[in-house]
C-alpha atoms as one frame of an Amber mdcrd trajectory, in Angstrom:
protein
   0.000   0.000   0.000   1.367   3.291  -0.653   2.558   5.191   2.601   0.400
   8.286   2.298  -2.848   5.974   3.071  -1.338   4.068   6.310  -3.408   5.807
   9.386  -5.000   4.549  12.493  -7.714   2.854  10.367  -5.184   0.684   8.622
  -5.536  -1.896  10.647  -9.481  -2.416  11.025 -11.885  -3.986   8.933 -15.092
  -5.597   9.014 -13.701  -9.398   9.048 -15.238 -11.399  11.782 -14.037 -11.309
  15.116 -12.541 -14.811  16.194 -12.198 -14.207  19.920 -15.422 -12.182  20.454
 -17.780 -13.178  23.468 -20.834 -12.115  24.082 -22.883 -10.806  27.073 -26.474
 -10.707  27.545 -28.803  -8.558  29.663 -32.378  -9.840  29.233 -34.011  -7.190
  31.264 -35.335  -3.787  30.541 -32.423  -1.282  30.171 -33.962   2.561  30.746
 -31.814   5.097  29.197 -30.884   8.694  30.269 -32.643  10.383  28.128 -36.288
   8.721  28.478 -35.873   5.636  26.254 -35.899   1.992  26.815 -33.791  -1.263
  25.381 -35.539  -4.252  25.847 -32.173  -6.669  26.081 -29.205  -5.136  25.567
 -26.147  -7.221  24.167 -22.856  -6.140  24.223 -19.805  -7.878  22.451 -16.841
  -8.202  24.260 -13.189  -9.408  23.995 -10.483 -10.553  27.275  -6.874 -11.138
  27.210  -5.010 -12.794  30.066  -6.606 -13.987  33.463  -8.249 -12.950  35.874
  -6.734 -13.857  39.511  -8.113 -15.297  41.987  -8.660 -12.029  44.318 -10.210
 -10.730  40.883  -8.382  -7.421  41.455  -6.387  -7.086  38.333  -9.174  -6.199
  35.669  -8.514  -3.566  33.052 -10.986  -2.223  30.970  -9.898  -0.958  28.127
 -12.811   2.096  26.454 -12.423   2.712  22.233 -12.794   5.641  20.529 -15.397
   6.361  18.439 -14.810   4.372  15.744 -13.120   1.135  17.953 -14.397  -1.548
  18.444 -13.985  -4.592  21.027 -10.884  -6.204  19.499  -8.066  -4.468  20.935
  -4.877  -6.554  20.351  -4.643  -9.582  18.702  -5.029 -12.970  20.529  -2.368
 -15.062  18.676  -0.723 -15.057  15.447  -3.376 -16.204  13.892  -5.798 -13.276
  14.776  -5.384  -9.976  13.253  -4.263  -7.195  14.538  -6.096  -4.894  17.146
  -6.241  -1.295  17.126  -4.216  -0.739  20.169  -1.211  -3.190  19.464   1.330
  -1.532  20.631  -0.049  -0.558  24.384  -1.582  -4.312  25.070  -0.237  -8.273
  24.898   2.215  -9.868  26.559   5.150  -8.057  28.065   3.580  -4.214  27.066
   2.471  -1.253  28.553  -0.625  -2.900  29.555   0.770  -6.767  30.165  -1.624
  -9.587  29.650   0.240 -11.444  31.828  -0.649  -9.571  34.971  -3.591  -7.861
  33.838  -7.083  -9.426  32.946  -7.852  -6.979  30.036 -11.212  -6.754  29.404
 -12.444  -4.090  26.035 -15.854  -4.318  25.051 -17.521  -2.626  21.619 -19.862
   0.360  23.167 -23.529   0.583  23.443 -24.641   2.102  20.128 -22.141   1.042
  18.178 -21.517  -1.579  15.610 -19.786  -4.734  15.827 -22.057  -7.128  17.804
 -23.004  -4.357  20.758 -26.716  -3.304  20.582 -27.028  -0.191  18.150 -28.903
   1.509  15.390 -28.224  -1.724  12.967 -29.162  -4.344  15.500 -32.313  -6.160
  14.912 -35.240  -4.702  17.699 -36.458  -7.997  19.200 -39.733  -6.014  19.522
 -40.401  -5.422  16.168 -37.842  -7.792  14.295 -36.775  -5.226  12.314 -33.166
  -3.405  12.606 -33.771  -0.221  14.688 -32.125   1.833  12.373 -33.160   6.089
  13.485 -35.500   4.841  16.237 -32.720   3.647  18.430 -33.063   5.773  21.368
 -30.854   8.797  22.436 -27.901   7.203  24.458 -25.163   8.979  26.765 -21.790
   8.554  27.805 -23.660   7.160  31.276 -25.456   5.056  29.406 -22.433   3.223
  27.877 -20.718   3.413  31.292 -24.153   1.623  32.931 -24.524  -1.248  30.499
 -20.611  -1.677  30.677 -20.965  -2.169  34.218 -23.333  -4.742  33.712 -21.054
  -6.720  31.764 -17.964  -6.359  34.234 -20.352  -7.642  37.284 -21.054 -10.311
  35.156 -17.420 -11.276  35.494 -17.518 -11.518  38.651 -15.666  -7.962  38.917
 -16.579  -5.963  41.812 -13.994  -3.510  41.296 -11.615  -2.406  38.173  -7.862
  -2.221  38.474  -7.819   0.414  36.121  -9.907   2.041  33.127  -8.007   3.075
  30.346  -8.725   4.813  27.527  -8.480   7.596  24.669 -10.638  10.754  22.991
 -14.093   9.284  23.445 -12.890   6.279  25.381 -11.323   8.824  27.388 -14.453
  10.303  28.416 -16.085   7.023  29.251 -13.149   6.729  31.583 -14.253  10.423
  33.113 -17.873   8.982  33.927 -16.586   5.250  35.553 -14.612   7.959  37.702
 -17.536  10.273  38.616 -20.267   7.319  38.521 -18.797   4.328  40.267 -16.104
   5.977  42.075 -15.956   2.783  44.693 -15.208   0.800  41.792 -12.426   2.457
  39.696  -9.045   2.113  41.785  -7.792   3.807  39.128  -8.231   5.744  35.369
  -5.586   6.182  32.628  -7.602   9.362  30.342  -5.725  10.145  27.181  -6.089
  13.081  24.406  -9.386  13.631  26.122 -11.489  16.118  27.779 -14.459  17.050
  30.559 -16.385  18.920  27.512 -15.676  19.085  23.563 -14.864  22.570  22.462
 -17.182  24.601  20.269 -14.977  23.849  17.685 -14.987  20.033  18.158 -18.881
  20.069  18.282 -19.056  22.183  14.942 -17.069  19.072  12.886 -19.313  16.632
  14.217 -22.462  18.475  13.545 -21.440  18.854   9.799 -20.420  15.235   9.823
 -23.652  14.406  10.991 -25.588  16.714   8.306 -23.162  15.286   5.649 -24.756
  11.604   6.362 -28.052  12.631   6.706 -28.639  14.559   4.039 -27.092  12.051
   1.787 -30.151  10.886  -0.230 -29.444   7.134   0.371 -29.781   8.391   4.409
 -33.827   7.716   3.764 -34.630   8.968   7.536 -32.100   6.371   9.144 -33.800
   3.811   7.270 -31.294   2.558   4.494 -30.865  -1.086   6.147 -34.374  -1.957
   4.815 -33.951  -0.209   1.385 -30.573  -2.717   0.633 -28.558   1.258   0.380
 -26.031   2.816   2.794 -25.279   6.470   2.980 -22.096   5.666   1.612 -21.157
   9.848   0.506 -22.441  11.163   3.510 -20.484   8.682   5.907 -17.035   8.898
   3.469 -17.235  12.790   4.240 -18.187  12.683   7.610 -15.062  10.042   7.691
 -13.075  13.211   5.801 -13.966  15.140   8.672 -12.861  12.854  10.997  -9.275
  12.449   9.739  -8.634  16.564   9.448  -8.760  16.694  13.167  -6.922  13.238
  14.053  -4.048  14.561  12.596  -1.911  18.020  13.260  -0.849  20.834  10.596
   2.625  18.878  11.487   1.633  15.966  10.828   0.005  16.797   7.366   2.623
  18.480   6.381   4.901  16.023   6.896   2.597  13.164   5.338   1.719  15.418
   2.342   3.607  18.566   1.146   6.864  16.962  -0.890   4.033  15.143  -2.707
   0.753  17.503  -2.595   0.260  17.553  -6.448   1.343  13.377  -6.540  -2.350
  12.346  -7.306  -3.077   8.496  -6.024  -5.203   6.768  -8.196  -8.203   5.234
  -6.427 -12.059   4.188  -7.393 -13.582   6.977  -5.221 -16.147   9.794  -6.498
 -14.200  12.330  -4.738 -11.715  14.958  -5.097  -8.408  13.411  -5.966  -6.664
  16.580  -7.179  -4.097  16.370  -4.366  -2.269  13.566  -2.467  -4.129  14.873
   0.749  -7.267  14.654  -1.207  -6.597  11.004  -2.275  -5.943  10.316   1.222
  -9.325  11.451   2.597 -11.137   9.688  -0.596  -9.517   6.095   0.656 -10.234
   6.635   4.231 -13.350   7.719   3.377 -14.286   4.725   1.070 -12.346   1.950
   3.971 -14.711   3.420   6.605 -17.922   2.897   4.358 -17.036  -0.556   4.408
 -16.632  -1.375   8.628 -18.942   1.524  10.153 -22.590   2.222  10.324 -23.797
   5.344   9.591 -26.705   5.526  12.072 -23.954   4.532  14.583 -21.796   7.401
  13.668 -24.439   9.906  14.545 -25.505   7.830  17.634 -22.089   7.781  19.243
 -21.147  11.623  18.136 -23.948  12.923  19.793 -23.259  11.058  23.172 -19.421
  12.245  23.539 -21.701  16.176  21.796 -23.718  15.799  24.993 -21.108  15.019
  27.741 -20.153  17.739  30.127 -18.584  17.587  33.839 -18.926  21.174  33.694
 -17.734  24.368  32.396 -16.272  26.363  34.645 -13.219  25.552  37.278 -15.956
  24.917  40.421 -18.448  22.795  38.139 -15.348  20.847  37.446 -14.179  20.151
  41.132 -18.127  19.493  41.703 -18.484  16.788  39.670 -14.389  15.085  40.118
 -14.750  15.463  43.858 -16.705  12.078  44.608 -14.126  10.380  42.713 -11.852
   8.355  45.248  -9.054   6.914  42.277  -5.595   7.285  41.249  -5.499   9.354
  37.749  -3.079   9.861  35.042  -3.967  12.379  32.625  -2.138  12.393  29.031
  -2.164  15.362  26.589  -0.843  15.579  23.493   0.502  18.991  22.527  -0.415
  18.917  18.696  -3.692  17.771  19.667  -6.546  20.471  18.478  -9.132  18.299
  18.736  -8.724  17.729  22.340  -6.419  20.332  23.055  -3.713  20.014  25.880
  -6.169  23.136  28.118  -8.562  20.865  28.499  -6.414  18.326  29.862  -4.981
  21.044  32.107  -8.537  21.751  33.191  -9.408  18.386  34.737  -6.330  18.127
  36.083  -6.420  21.661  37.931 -10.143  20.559  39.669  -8.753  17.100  40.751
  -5.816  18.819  42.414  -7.959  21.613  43.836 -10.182  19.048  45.319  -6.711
  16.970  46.789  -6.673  13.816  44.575  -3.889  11.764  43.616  -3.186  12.557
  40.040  -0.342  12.782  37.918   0.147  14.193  34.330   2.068  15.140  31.190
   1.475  17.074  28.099   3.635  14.057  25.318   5.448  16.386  23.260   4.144
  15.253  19.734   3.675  15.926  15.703   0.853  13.130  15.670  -2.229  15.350
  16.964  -4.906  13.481  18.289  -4.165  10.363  16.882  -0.765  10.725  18.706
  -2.096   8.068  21.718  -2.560   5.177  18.946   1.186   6.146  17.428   4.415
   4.916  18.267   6.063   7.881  17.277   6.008   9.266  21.651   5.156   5.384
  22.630   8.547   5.507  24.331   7.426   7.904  26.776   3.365   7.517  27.327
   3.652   4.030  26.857   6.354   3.999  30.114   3.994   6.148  31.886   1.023
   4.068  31.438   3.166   0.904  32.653   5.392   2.820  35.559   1.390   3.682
  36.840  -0.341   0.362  36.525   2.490  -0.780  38.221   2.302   1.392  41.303
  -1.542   0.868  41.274  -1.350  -3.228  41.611   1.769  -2.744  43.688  -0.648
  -0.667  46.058  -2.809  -3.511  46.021  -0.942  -6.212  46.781   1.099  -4.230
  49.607   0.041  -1.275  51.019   2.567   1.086  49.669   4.766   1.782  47.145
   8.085   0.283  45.569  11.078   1.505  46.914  13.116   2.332  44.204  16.818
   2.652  45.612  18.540   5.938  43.655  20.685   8.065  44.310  19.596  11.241
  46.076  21.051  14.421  47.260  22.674  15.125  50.795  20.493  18.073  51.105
  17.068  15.464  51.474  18.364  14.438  55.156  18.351  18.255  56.203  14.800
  19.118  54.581  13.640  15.958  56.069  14.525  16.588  59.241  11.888  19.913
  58.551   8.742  18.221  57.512   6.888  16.401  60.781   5.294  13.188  59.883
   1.505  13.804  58.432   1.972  16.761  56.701   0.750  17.827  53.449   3.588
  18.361  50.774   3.999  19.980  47.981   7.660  20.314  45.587   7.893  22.544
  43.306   9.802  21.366  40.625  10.571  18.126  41.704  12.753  16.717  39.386
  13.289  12.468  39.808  11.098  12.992  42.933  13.643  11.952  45.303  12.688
  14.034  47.779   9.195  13.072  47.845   9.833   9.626  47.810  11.653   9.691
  50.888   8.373  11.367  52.297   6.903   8.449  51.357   9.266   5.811  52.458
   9.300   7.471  55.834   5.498   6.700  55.372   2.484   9.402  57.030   3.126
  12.283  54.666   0.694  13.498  51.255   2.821  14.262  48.822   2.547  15.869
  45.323   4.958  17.021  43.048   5.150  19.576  40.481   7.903  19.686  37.589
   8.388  20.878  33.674  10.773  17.759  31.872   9.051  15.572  30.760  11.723
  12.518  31.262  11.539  13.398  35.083   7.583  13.229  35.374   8.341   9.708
  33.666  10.732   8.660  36.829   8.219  10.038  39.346   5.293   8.397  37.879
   8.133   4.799  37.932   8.708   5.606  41.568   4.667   5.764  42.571   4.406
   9.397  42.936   1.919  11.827  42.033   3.634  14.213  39.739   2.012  17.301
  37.237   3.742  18.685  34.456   3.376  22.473  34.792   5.500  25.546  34.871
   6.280  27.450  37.821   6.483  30.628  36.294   3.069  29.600  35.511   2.007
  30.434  38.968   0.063  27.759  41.141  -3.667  28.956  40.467  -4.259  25.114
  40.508  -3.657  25.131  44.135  -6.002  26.971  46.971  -4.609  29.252  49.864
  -2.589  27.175  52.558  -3.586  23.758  50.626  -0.402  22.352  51.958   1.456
  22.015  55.395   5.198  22.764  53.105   6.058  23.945  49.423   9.446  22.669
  48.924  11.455  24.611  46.223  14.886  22.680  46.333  17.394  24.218  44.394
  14.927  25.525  41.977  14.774  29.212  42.702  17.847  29.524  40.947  16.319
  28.438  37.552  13.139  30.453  38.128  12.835  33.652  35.945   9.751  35.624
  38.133  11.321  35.302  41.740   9.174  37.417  43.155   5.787  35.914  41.594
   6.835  32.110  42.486   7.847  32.530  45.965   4.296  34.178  46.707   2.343
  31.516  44.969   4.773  29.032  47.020   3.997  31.185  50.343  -0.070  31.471
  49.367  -0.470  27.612  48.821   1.540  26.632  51.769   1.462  27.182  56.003
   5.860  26.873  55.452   7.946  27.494  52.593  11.371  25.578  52.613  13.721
  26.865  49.702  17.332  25.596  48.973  19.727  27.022  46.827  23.510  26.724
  45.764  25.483  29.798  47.536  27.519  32.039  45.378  29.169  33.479  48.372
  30.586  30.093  48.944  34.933  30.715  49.236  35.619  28.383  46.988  33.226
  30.096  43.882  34.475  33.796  44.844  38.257  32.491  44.403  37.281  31.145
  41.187  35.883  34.456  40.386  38.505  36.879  41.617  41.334  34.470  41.051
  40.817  33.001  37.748  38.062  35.304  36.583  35.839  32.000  35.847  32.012
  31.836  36.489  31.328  29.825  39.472  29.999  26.048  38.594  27.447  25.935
  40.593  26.262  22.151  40.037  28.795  20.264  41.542  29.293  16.973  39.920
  27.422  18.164  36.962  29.191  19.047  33.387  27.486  22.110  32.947  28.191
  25.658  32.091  27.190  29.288  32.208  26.165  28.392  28.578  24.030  25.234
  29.148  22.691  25.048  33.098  19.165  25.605  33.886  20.043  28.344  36.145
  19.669  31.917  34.946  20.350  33.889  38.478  23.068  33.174  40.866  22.876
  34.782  44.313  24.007  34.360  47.808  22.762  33.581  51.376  23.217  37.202
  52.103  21.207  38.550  48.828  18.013  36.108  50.011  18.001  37.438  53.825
  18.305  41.035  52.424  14.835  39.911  49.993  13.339  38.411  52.624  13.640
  41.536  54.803  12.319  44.202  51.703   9.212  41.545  50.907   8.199  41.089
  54.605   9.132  37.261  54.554   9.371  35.650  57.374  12.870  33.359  58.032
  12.200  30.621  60.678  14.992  28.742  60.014  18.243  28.685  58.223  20.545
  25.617  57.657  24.119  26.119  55.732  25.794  23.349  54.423  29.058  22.128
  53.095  28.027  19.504  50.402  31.700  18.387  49.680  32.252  17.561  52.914
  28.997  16.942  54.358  28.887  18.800  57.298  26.235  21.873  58.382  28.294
  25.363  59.293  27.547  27.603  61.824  30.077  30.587  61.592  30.048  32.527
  58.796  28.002  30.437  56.526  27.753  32.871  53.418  31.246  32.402  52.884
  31.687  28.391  54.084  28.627  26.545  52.760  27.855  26.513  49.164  24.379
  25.538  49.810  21.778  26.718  52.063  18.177  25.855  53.124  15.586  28.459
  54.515  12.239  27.902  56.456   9.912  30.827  55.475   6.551  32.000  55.883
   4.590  35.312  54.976
């Protein structure tokens, strides 16, 4: 096949599904929105086993155009739309999770929906299926998992609309979700968003063949109107990166294809094909069905509808954003995350820096670092299970930890700014009694906090904290940060508005050994000892002394409680003169 047509759909079709199961609910199944299913069926594929405690279930949620077969089951089945994240020995490892992914109510491959035969009339429903919502998926899902014998999930897991399925298991069943895994999702689709899948919609029901939803019965599909909405579809999957890439050297390279459409342009021969392959797996009465239910979702609006509606939840989250996403875009991911930690719940998350767009949590372009993520957590979240607590991780940490330990009573609330591997909040943890959460920018650190069990947000400090209400936490730690902050003034009152204590470390330019090097050699200080840096590449853009922070202090009305000076080469605290002996000092503030 010629590269330009490979996508996300290249790997679905309509061909039978060999592993499919299939559950049953006989009785009466009232929807949200006033309607009524008489039996509801929903098809249903597992990998792995389930233990004997039953606690390591996975439930894996499609997007809108998934369906229930995930991964392939041997080399003999065909390949699943999610191959790279589940089997044996990945991301999500089928042999220590019980994966469970099921097709979603409304759709099309063997789950009740629009071209499933009514067992009222005998006919296919076609238009008069009934309105369904996101709860409605969530409800009859549930179903099907305590028919398993599955009191409570391990972990739900999925992306764009199977992301937002994961938001409702949260919010719905929150004593049944231990934890959720949302990705290139959101608590609300954008007015943007909504506007591409109402002219999707239009474009298949207008189409002539559309006959009022019922084309089934007439032997016709909708085939033009379902190809465009398809069109549609693909635009926002991928980025303006990602098309250029895929497209420009080659944008008047017509492909040659059986299609009615535009094929003036290799983009335009591209749409045509995916267009025509979805025609062939997808029903259109399905597509509008399914759009309209993610259309209709909303956990609110505003920042306080948000925290409303996330506060019941009582799980372990991590969030992933993809930053060429425009569908989704990364603020919305920013948004949930901002009410969960507002409302104090364990979350972590990380804006993948990508080309892909949305489609960018089906690639394996950033699979190296999402996929890690999603393993490091589910990890954690058995480990948690099975124990009590978390791995402990044995790393190297700095000598400064013992000191700012010694600071932090057991029980309190912690927050550190700017964390980095997390190795001081995972001696909180080890030490055991202490809620901690950590905030930092690289995205190869958040990766080693999330490895290490910790709760860890990608964010900018310069950013401010408006994530985090006044006196939230017991301590802000900023440990040798402040030196690599560019808005001093800003960060250390966000730090000193979010937290009772502030307890900031930094290296000491008044140190002896850095003023010989100035005066004597006329050299820059190196201020990261043991480090290979330079004035040209370190992260620090201000250098100042123990004397320049008191005199701060003093001007901004900051309180110092406590000062500790240390020698880090020879591991030892000073007491005289410690602006000129210790080349690195920690400071117990408050406003």
């Amino acid at each position: 096949m010629d590269s330009i047509f490979d996508s996300t759909d290249s790997v679905r079709n309509a061909n039978p599904l060999k592993y499919a199961c299939e559950f049953v609910y006989s009785s009466p199944f009232r929807l949200e929105r006033g309607g009524c299913l008489s039996e509801v069926r929903i098809t249903y594929e597992t990998y792995g086993e389930l233990n004997e405690r039953k606690d390591n279930a996975v439930l894996i949620c499609h997007a809108i155009s998934g369906d229930s077969h995930v991964a392939a089951h041997d080399l003999d089945d065909g390949s699943g739309w999610w191959e790279i994240m589940v089997g044996s020995g990945k991301p999500i490892d089928t042999d220590k999770y019980f994966v469970i992914c099921p097709n979603f109510l409304g759709g099309c491959r063997g789950t009740t929906g629009p071209n499933s035969i009514n067992p009222d009339t005998g006919n296919r429903y076609g238009l008069d299926f009934p309105e369904v919502t996101i709860g409605d998926i969530v409800e009859a899902d549930c179903l099907l998992v305590d028919s398993l014998g599955i009191t409570r999930l391990l972990s739900v897991v999925g992306g764009s609309l199977g992301g937002v399925v994961t938001l409702e298991w949260a919010t719905r069943f929150p004593d049944r979700v231990l934890s959720v895994i949302p990705l290139a999702t959101a608590a609300h689709m954008t007015s943007q968003a909504l506007a591409f899948d109402i002219v999707a919609r239009n474009a298949i029901q207008s189409d002539p063949n559309y006959l009022g939803g019922r084309y089934h019965d007439n032997g016709v599909i909708p085939a033009s109107g379902l190809a465009i909405a398809r069109m549609l579809g693909h635009i926002t999957y991928l980025s303006r990166e990602a098309m250029m890439k895929k497209f420009d050297s080659t944008r008047n390279q017509a492909r040659k294809i059986e299609t009615a459409f535009e094929t003036k342009f290799s983009v335009g021969s591209y749409l045509a094909y995916q267009g025509g392959k979805f025609v062939e797996r997808f029903d259109a009465n399905s597509y509008v069905v399914l759009t309209t239910a993610i259309d209709n979702f909303d956990l609110g609006s505003t920042p306080l509808e948000l925290q409303r509606s996330l506060k019941c939840s009582m799980c372990r989250w991590l969030i992933l954003s993809f930053t060429t996403d425009w569908l989704f875009p990364s603020f919305l991911s920013r948004e949930l995350v901002g009410a969960l930690l507002a409302t104090d719940k364990r979350v972590s998350y990380c804006d993948i820096p990508s080309q892909c767009g949305h489609d960018g949590f089906l690639l394996p372009d950033e699979f190296e670092l999402y996929g890690e993520m999603i393993r490091s957590f589910l990890n954690n979240v058995s480990f948690e299970i099975l124990y009590g607590g978390v791995p402990l991780i044995d790393r190297p940490d700095r000598i400064d930890y013992e000191q700012i330990l010694d600071l932090i009573p057991r029980g309190a609330k912690v927050l550190d700014l700017g964390c980095g591997k997390g190795g001081l909040l995972a001696r909180l943890r080890q030490r055991g009694g202490c809620r901690v959460q950590g905030i930092e920018i690289k995205e190869k650190y958040v990766l080693q906090c999330i490895d290490r069990g910790l709760d860890v947000v990608q964010a900018d400090l310069n950013e401010g904290l408006k994530f985090f209400s006044d006196q939230q936490f017991d301590f802000v730690v900023l440990s040798k940060t402040l030196q690599t902050v560019r808005d001093v003034e800003f960060v250390l009152d966000e730090m000193l508005r979010v937290g009772v204590r502030g307890i900031v470390s930094f290296p000491n330019l008044g140190f002896h050994e850095h003023r010989q090097r100035l005066m004597k050699d006329g050299r820059a200080p190196n201020l990261e000892a043991g480090t290979p840096k330079e004035w040209y590449n370190t992260s620090n853009v201000r250098f100042l002394t123990l004397a320049d922070f008191e005199d701060f202090c003093n001007k901004k009305g900051i309180n110092v409680h406590h000062c500790i000076a240390i020698d880090t080469k020879q591991q030892k605290q000073i007491n005289e003169n410690p602006n000129e002996n210790a080349d690195e000092v920690i400071l117990v503030l408050s406003k």
